[in-house]
TORMI-320048 format. One record per residue: x, y, z of N, C-alpha, C in turn; residue number from 0; residue in three letters. Coordinates in pm, 1 decimal. Each point is the difference from the previous one (the first is absolute). Layout:
+----------+----------+----------+----------+----------+----------+----------+----------+----------+-----+------+
!       nu !       nv !       nw !      cau !      cav !      caw !       cu !       cv !       cw ! pos ! code !
+----------+----------+----------+----------+----------+----------+----------+----------+----------+-----+------+
!        X !        Y !        Z !        X !        Y !        Z !        X !        Y !        Z ! NUM !  Ala !
...
+----------+----------+----------+----------+----------+----------+----------+----------+----------+-----+------+
//
This chain:
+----------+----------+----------+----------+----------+----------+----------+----------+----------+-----+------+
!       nu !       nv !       nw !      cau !      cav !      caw !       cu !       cv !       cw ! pos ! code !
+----------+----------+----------+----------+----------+----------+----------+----------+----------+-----+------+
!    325.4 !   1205.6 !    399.9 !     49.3 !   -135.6 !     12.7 !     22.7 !    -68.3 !   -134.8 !   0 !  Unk !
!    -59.3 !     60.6 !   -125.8 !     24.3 !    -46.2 !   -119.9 !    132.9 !    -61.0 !     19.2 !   1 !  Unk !
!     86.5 !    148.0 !    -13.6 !    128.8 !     -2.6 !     -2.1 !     74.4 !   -102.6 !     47.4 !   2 !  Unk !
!    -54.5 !     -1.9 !    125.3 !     92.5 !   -127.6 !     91.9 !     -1.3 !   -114.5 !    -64.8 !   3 !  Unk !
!   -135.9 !    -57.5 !    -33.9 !    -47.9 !    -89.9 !   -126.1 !    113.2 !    -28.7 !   -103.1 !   4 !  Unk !
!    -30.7 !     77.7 !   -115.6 !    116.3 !     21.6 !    -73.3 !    132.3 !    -14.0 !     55.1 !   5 !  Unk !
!     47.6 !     53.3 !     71.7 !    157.5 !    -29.7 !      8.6 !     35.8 !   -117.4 !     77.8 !   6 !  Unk !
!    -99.9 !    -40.6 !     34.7 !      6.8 !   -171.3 !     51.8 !     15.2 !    -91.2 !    -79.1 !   7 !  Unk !
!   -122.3 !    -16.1 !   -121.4 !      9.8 !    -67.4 !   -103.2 !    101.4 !    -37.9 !    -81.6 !   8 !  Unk !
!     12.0 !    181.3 !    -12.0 !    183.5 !     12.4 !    -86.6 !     92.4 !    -46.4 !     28.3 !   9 !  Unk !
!      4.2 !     -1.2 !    142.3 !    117.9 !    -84.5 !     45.9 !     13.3 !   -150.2 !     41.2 !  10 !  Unk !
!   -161.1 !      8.8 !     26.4 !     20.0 !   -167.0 !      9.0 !     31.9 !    -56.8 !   -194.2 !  11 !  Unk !
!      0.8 !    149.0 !    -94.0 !      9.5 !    -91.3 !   -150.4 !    167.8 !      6.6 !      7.3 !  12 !  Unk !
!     53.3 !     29.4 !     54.8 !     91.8 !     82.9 !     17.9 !     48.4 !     61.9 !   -142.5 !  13 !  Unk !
!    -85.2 !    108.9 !     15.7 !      7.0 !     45.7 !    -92.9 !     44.4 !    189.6 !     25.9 !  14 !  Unk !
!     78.6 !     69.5 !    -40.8 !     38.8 !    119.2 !      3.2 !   -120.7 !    134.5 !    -39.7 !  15 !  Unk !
!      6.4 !     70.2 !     58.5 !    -73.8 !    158.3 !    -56.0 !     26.3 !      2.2 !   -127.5 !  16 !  Unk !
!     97.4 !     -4.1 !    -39.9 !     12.8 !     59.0 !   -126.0 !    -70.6 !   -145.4 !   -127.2 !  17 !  Unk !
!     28.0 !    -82.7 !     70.0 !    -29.7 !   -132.2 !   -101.9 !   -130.8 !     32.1 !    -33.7 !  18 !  Unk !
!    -86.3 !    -11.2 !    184.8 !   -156.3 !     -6.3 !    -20.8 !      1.7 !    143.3 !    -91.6 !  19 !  Unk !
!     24.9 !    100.3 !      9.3 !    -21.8 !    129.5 !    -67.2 !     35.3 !    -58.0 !   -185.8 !  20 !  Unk !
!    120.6 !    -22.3 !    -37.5 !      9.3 !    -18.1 !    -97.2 !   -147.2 !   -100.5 !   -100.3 !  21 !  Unk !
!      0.0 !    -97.8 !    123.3 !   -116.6 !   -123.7 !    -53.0 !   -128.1 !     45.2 !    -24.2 !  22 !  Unk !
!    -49.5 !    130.2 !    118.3 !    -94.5 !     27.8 !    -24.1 !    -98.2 !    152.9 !    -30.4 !  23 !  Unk !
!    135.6 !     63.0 !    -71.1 !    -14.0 !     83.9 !    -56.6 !    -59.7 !    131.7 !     97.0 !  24 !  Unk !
!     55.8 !      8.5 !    152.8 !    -42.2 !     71.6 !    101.1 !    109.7 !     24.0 !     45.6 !  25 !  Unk !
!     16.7 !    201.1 !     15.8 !    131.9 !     36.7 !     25.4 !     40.7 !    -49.2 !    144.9 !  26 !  Unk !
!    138.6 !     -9.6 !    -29.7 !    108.6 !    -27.6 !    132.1 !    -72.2 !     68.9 !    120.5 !  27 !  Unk !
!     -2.5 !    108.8 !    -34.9 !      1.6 !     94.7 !    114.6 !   -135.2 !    -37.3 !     56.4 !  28 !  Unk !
!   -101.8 !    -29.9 !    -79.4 !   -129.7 !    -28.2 !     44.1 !    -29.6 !    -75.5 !     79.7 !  29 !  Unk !
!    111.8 !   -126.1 !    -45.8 !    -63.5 !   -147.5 !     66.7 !     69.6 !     29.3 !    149.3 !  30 !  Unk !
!    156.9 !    117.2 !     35.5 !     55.2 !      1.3 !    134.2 !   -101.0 !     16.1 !     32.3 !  31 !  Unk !
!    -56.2 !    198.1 !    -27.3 !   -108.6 !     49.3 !     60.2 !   -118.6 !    -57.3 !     30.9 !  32 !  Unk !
!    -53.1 !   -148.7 !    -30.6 !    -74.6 !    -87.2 !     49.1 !     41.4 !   -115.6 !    128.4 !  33 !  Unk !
!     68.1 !    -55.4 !    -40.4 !     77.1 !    -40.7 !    133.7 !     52.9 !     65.8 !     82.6 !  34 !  Unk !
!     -7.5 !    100.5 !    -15.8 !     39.9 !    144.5 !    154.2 !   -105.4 !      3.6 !      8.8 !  35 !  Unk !
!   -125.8 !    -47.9 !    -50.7 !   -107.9 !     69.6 !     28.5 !    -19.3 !    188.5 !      8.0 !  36 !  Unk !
!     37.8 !     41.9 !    -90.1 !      4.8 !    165.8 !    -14.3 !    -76.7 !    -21.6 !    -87.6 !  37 !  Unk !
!    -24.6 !    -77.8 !    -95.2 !    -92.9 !    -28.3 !    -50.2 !   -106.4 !    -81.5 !     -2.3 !  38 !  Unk !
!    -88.5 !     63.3 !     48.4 !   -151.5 !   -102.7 !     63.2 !    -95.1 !    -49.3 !    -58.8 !  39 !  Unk !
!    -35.7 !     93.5 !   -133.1 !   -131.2 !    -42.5 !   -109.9 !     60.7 !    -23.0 !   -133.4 !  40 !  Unk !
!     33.4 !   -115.2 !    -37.0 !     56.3 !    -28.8 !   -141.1 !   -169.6 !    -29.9 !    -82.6 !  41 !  Unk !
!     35.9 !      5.6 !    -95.1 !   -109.2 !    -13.2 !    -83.8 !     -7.4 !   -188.2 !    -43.9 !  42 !  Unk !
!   -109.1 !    -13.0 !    -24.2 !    -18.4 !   -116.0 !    -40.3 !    104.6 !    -45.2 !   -105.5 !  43 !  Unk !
!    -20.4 !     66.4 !   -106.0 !    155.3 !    -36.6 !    -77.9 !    115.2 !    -39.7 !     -1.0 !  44 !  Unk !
!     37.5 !    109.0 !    110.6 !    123.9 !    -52.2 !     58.6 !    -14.5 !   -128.1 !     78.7 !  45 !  Unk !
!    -92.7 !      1.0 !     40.6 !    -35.7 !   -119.8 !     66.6 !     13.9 !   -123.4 !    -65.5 !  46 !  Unk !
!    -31.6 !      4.3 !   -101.4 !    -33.6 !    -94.1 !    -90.0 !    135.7 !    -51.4 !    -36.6 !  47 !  Unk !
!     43.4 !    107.5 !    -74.7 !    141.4 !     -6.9 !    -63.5 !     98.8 !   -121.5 !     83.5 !  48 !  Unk !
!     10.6 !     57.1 !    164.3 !     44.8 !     26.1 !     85.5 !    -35.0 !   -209.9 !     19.3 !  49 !  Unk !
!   -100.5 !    -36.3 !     24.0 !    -30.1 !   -142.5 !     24.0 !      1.7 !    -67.3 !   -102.5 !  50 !  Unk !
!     10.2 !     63.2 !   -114.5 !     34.5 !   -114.3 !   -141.8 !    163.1 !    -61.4 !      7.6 !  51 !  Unk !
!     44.7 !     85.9 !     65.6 !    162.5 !    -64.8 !     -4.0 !     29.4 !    -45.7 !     75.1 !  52 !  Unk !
!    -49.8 !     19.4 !    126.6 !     -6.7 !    -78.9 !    142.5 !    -82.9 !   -113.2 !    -24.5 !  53 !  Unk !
!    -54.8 !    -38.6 !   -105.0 !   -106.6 !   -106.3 !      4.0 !    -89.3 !    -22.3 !    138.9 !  54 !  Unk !
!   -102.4 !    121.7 !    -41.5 !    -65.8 !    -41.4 !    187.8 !   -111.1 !     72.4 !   -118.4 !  55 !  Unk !
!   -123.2 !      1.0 !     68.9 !   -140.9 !     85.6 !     13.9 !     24.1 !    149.6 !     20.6 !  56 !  Unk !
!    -83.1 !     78.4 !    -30.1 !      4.4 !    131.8 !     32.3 !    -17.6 !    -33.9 !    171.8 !  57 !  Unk !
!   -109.8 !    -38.4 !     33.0 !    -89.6 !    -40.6 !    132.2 !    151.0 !     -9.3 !    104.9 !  58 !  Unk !
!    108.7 !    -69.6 !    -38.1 !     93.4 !    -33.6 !     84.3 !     31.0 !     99.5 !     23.2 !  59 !  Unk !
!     44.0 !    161.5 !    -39.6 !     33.5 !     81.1 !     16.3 !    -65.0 !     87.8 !     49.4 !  60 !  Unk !
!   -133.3 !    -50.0 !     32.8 !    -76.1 !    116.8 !     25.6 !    -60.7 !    -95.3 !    183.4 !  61 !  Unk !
!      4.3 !    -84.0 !     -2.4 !    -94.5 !    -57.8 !    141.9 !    131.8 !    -37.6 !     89.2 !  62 !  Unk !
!    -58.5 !     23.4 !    131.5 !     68.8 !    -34.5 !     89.8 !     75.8 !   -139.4 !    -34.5 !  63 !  Unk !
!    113.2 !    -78.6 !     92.4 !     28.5 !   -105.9 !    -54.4 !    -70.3 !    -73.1 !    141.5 !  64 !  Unk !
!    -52.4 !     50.1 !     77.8 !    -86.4 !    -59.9 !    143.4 !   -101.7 !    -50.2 !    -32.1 !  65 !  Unk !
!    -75.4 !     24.3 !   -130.9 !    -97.2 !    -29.0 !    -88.7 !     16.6 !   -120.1 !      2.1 !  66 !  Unk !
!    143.3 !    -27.4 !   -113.8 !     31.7 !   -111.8 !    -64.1 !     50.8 !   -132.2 !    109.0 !  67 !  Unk !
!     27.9 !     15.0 !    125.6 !     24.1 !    -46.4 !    137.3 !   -122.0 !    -18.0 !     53.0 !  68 !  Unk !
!   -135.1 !     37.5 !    -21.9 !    -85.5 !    -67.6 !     55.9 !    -40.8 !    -87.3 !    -93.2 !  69 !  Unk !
!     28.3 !     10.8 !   -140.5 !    -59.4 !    -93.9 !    -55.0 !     93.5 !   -107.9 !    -33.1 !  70 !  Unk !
!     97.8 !    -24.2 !     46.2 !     77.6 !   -123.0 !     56.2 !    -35.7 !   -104.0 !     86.6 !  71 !  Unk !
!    -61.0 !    148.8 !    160.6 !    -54.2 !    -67.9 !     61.2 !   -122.1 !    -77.0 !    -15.1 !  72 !  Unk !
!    -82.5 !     70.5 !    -76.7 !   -117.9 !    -98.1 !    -16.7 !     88.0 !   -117.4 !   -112.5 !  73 !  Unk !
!     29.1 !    -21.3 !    -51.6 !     59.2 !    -84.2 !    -72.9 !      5.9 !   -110.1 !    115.0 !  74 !  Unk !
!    116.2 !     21.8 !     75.7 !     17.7 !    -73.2 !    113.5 !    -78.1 !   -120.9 !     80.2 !  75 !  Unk !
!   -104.3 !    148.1 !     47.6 !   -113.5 !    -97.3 !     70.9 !    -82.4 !    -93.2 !    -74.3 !  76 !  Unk !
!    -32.8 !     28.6 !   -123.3 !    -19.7 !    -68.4 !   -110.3 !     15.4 !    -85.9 !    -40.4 !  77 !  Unk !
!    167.3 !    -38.0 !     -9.3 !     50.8 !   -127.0 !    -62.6 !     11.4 !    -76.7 !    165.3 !  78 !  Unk !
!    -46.9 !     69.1 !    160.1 !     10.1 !    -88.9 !     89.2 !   -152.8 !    -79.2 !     22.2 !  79 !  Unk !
!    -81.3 !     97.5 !    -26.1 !   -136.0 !    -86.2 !    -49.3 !     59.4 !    -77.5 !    -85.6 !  80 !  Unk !
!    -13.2 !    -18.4 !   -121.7 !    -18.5 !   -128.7 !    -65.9 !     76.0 !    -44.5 !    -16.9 !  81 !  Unk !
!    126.7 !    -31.5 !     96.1 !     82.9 !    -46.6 !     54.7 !    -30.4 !   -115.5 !    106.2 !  82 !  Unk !
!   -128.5 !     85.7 !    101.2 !    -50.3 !    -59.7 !     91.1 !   -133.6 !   -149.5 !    -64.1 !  83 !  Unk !
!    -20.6 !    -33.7 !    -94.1 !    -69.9 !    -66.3 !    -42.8 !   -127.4 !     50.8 !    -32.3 !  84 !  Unk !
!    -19.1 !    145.0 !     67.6 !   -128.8 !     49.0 !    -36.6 !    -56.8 !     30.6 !   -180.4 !  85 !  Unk !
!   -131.8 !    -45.5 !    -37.1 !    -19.2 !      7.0 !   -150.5 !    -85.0 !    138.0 !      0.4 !  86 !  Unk !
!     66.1 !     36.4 !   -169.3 !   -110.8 !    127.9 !    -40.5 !    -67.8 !      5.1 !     78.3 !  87 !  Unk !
!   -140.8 !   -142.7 !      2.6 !   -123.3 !     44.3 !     -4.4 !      3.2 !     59.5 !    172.4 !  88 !  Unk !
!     75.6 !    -87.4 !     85.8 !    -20.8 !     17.0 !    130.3 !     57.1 !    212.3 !     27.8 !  89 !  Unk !
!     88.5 !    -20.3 !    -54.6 !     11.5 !    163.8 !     22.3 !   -128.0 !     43.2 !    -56.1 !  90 !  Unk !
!    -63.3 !     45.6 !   -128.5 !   -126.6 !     81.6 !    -37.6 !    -26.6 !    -33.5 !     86.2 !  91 !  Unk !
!   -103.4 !    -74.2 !    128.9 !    -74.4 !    -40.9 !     60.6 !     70.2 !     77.0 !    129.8 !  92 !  Unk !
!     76.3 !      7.5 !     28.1 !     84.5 !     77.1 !    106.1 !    -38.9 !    155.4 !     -7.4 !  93 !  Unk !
!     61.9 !     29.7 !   -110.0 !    -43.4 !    140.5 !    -24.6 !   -110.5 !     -5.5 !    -19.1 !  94 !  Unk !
!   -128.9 !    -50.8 !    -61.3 !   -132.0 !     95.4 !    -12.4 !    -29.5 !    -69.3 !    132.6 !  95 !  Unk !
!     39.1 !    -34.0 !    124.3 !    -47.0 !    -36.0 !    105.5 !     27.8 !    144.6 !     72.1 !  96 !  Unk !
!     94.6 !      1.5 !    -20.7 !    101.2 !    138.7 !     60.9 !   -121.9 !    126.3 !    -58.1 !  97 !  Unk !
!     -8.7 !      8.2 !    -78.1 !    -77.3 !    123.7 !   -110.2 !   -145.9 !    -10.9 !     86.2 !  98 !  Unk !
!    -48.6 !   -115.8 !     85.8 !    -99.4 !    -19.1 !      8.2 !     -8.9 !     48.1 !    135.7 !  99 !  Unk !
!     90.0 !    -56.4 !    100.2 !    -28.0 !     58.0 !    121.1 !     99.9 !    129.0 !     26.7 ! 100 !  Unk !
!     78.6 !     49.8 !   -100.5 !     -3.5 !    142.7 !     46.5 !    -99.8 !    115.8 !    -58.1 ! 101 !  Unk !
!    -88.4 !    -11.6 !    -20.4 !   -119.7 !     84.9 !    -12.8 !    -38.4 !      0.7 !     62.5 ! 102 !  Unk !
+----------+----------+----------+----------+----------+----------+----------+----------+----------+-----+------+
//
């Protein structure tokens, strides 16, 4: 799924194979054979290389993006709490209530 990763990015940079290849010093052929996924284990390096020009994290290329979708969602519920008037303190008190009677 790297792959898929990568050639998403790229295109949302819209940016070409050969560009990202030229930019980041990772052959043409390499970066297809990653987005075909024929190639499955790139090395960190490439990795690296590979998210310096995409301006992202290694991490983006490597974790699900369902990851990054739940932590939206908590975002969400989040800004609907203290949205809702509820304060800090009343959440801590929520949760170590919670912490308390599920034991």
């Amino acid at each position: 799924m790297i792959g898929y990763r990568v050639k998403s990015l790229r295109e949302e940079r819209k940016m070409s194979i050969s560009e990202l290849s030229a930019k980041s010093g990772v052959a043409k052929s390499y970066i297809s054979s990653l987005e075909r996924n024929l190639q499955t284990n790139p090395t960190i390096l490439v990795l690296e290389k590979i998210a310096r020009i995409l301006c992202i994290k290694v991490d983006v290329l490597l974790h699900d993006p369902a990851d990054k979708r739940m932590d939206e969602e908590w975002m969400d519920i989040m800004q609907n709490v203290l949205g809702s008037g509820i304060t800090k303190e009343e959440m801590r008190r929520f949760i170590e209530n919670r912490k308390c009677t599920s034991r």
